[in-house]
C-alpha positions in Angstrom: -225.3 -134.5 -110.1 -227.4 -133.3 -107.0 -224.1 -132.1 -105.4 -223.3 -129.9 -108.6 -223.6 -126.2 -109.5 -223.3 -123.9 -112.7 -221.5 -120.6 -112.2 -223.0 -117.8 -113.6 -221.7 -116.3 -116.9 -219.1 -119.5 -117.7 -222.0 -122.0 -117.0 -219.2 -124.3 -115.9 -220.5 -127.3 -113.6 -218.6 -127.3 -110.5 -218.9 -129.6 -107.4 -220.7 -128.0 -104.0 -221.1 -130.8 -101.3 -221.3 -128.0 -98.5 -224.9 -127.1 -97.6 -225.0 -123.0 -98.4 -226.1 -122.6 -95.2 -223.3 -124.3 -93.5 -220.9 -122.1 -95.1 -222.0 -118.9 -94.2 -222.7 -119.8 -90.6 -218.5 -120.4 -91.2 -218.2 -117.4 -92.3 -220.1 -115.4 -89.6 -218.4 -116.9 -87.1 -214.8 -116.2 -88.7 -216.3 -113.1 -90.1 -217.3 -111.7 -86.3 -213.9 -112.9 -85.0 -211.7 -111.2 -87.5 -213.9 -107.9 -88.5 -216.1 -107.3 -85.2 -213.2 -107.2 -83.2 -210.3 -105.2 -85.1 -209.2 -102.3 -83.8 -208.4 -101.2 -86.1 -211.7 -101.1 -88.4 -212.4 -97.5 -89.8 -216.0 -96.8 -90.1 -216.8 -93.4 -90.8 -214.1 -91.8 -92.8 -213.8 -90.8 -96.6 -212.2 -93.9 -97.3 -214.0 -96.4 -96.1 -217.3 -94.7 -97.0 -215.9 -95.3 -100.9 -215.8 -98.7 -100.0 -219.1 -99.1 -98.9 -220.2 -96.7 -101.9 -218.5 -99.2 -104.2 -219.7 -102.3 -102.4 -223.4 -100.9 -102.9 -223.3 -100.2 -106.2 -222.0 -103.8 -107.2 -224.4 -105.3 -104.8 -227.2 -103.7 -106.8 -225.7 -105.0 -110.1 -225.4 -109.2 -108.6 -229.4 -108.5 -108.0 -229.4 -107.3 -111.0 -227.6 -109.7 -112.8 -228.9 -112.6 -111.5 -232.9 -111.9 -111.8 -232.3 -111.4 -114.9 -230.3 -114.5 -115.4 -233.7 -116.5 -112.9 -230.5 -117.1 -110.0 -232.0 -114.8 -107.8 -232.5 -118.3 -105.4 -229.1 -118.3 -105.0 -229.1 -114.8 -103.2 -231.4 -116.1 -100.1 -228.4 -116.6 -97.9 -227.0 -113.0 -98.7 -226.3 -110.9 -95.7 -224.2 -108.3 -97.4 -221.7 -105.8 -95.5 -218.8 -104.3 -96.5 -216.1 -103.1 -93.8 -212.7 -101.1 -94.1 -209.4 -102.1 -92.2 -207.0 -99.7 -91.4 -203.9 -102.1 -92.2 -200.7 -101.8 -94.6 -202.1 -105.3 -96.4 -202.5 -105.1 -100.1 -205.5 -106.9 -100.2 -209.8 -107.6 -100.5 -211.8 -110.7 -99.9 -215.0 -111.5 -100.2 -216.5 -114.3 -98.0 -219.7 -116.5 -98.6 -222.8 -114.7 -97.9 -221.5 -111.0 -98.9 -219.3 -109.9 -96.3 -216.5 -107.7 -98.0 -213.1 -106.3 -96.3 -210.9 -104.2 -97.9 -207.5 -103.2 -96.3 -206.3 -99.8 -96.8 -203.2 -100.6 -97.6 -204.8 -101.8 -101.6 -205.7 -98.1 -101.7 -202.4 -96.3 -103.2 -202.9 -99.3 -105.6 -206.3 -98.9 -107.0 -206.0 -94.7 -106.6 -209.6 -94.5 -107.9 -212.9 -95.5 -107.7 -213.0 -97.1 -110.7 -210.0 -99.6 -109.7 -211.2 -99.8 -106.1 -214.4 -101.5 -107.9 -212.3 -103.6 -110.1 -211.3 -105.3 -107.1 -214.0 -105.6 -105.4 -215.7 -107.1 -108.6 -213.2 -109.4 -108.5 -213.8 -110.8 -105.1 -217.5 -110.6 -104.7 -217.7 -112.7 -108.1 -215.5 -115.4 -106.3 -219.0 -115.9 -103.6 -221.4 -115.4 -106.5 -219.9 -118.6 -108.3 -219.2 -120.5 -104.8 -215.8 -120.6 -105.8 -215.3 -121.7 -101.9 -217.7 -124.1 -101.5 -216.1 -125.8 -104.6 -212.8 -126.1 -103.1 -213.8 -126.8 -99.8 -215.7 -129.6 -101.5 -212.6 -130.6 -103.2 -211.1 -130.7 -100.0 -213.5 -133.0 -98.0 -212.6 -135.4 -100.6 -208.8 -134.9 -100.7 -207.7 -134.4 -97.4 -210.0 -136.0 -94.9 -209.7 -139.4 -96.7 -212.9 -140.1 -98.2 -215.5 -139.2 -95.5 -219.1 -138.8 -96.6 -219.9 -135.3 -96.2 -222.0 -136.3 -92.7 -219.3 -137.7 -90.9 -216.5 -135.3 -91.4 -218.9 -132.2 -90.2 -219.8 -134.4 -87.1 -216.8 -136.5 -86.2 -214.1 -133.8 -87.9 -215.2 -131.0 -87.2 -211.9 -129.2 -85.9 -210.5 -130.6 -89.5 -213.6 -129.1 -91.2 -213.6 -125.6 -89.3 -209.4 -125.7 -90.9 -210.2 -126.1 -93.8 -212.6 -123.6 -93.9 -209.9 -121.2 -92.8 -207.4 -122.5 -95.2 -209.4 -121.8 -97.9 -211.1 -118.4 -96.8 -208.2 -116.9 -94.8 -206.5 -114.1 -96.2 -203.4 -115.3 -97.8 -203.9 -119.4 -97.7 -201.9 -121.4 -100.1 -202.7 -124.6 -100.3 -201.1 -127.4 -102.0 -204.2 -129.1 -104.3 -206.0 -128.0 -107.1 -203.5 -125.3 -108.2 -204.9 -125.3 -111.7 -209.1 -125.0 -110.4 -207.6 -122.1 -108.5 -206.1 -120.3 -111.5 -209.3 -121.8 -113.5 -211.2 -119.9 -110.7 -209.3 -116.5 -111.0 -210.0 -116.4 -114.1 -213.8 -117.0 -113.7 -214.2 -114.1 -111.3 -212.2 -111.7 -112.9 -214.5 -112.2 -116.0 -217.8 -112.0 -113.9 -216.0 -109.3 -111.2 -215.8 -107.6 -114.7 -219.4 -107.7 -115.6 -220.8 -106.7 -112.1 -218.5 -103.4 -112.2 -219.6 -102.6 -115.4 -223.1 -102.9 -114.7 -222.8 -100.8 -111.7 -221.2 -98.4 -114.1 -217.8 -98.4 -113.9 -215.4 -98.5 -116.8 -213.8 -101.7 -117.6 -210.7 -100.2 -119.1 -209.6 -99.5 -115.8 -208.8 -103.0 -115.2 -205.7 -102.9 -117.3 -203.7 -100.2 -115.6 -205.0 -101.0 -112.5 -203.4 -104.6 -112.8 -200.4 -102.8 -114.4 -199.6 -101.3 -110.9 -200.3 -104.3 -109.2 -197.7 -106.1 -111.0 -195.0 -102.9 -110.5 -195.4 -103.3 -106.4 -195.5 -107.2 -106.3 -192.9 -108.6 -104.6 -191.0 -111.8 -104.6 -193.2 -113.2 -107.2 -194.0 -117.2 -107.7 -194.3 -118.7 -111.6 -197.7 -118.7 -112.7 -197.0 -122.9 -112.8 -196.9 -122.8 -109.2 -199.5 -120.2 -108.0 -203.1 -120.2 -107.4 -203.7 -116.9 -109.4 -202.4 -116.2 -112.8 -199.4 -114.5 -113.9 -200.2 -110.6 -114.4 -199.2 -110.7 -118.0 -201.7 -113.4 -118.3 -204.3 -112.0 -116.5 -203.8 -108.6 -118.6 -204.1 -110.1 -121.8 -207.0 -112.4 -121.3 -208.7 -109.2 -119.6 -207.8 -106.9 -122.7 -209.4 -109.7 -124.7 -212.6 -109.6 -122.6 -213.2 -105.7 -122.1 -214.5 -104.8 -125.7 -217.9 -107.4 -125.1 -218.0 -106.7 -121.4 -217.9 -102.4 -122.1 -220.6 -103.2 -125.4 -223.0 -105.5 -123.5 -222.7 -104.4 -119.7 -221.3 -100.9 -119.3 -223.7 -97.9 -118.8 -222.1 -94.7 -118.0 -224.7 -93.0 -115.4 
């Protein structure tokens, strides 16, 4: 029970045998590796000032969120920053400790504001419920047979830097837990949802955004098989969620 978190919002218990501050010295040092050290990072231009924009505004609305909710504790190890890659990739992420990319690529996608924070909602709520840390607990368990949590950081700790990555890296697929995965999607788009409402963006956007998400996704996998949910799931159980979240959480400023 000592090892166990609730995630906000859902109040699920979930398992978290990584010390926090473990996990984001991980991610810094993936972080610095893969951000730090891209050439092709854009800084100052419209776009990535959006993202930064964006990434403010929801960063204002976690605080927000959880004083109000007496999690502010779970903050301490937040170092936020938010970073723009100049690359094709449809994609976001969010790793432990607040450090946000967004590709451009997901741009043509979102076309607005409004979507762009959908998104990064989304993947900021993933390290606000330690959705990592969960599955990287999962993982210490599953795949490197057994160890307490002492030994494998000091006697694997090439097997415990990989997992890391497979679980953090853009794009990682692996084999266990499908169905916490999907659980998990579903948790942050709920509280990814509630963040960009509070930072005042309209949850309605959600729909259409995920609308065109499905129209340019290619050679997809059945939802039985994947780590995220189908898109006409995820549409319907978000069209199911907006009405409460826009009543309770949206205030257009």
């Amino acid at each position: 029970m000592a090892s166990c978190k609730t995630v906000p919002v859902t109040g699920r218990r979930q398992l978290n045998l990584v010390p926090d501050a473990m996990i984001k010295a991980l991610a810094l040092t993936e972080y610095d590796s893969m951000v730090r050290h891209s050439a092709t990072l854009s800084q100052n231009d419209e776009r990535a000032q959006m993202v930064t924009r964006v990434g403010i505004k929801i960063q204002q609305a976690v605080t927000s969120y959880m004083q109000q909710n007496n999690m502010s504790k779970d903050l301490k190890n937040f170092a936020w920053e938010y970073n723009t890659i100049n690359e094709s990739t449809i994609n976001a992420w969010c790793m432990p400790g607040g450090k946000v990319v967004v590709y451009t690529g997901l741009l043509p996608v979102t076309q607005n504001e409004t979507a762009l924070a959908i998104v990064m909602g989304h993947e900021i709520a993933h390290a606000i419920a330690r959705h990592g840390n969960e599955r990287m607990s999962q993982g210490l368990v599953v795949s490197l047979g057994g160890l307490v949590l002492q030994e494998a950081l000091k006697e694997k700790k090439q097997e415990t830097q990989a997992l890391f990555l497979g679980l953090y890296m853009v794009g990682s697929n692996l084999a266990f837990s499908l169905p916490n995965s999907r659980m998990q999607e579903s948790e942050a788009d709920k509280l990814g949802l509630i963040f960009a409402a509070m930072a005042g963006y309209d949850p309605n956007e959600a729909i259409p955004f995920w609308q065109r998400m499905a129209a340019v996704s290619k050679n997809k996998v059945p939802e039985f098989l994947s780590t995220h949910p189908s898109d006409e799931t995820r549409i319907k159980k978000l069209s199911a969620l907006i009405p409460e979240v826009k009543e309770k959480y949206y205030h257009n400023n």
